[in-house]
C-alpha positions in Angstrom: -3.9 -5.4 -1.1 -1.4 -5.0 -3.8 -3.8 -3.3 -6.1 -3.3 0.1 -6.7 -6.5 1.5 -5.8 -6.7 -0.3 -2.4 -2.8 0.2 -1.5 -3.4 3.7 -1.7 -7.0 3.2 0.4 -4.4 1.6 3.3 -1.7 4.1 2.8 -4.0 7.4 3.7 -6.1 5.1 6.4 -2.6 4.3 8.1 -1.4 7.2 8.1 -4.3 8.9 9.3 -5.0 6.9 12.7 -8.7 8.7 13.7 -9.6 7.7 9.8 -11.0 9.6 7.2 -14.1 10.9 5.6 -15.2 9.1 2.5 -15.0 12.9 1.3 -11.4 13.0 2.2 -10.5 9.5 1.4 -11.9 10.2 -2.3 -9.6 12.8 -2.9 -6.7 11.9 -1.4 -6.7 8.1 -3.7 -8.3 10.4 -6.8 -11.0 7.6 -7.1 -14.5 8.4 -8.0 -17.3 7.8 -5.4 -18.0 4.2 -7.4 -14.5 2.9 -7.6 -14.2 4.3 -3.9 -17.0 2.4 -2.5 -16.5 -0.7 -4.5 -13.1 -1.0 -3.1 -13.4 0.1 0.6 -16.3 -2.7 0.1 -13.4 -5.2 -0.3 -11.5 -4.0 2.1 -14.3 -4.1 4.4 -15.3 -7.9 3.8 -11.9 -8.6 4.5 -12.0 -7.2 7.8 -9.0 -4.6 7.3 -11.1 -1.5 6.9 -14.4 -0.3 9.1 -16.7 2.3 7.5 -19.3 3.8 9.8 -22.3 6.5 8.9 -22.7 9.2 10.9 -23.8 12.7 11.1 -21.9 15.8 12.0 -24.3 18.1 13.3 -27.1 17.8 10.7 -24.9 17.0 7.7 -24.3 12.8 7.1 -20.8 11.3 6.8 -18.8 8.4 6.3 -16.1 7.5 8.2 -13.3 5.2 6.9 -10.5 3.8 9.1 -8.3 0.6 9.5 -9.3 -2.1 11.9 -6.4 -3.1 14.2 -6.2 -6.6 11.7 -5.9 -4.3 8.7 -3.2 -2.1 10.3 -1.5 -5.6 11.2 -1.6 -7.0 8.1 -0.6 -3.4 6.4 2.5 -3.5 8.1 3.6 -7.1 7.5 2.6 -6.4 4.0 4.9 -2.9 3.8 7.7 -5.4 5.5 7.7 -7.8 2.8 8.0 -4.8 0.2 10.7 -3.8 2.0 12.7 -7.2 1.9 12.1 -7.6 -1.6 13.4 -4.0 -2.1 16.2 -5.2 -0.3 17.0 -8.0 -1.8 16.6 -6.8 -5.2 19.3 -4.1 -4.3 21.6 -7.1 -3.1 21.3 -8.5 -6.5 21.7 -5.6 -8.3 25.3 -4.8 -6.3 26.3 -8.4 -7.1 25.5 -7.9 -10.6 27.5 -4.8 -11.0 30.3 -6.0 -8.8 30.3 -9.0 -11.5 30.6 -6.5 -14.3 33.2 -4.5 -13.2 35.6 -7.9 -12.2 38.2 -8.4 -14.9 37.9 -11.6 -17.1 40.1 -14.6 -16.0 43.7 -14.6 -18.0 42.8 -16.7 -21.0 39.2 -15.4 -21.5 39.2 -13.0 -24.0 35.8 -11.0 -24.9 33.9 -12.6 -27.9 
């Protein structure tokens, strides 16, 4: 899910809850029809994206949207981001709240 390609697949599916055309899809991730297919095919094994073929009126289409599992496991995946994002930021304050502390009488700088 990680992956570049694919995070930006589940990005515009989420956000997009009636789904998208493959058409759409394509454009929005800037993926060619190969690397498009090859991916939502991935997705689609794991059960976190359903494509369906259709026609609208006379013209064929692909539809692409998240399956409920997929849109689950988006979301815990987007939580995790966020604690590491978190957590990262905690570090970071400790770090700088380190820097800026005096040194201990005695300690000189080398």
């Amino acid at each position: 899910m990680h992956e570049k390609a694919r995070l930006g697949i589940l990005t515009s599916l989420a956000t997009h809850r009636e789904g998208l055309s493959f058409s759409d899809l394509k454009e929005l991730c800037t993926l060619t029809d190969g690397n498009l297919s090859r991916h939502l095919l991935a997705l689609e094994e794991a059960e976190l994206v359903e494509v369906k073929k259709g026609f609208v009126g006379r013209r064929p289409q692909t539809l692409c949207r998240l399956t409920r599992r997929g849109r689950r496991r988006f979301l815990a995946y987007l939580e995790e981001l966020e604690r590491v994002v978190a957590d990262a930021a905690a570090a970071r304050a400790k770090s700088a709240a380190e820097d800026a502390a005096p040194l201990r009488k005695g300690w000189s700088p080398a």
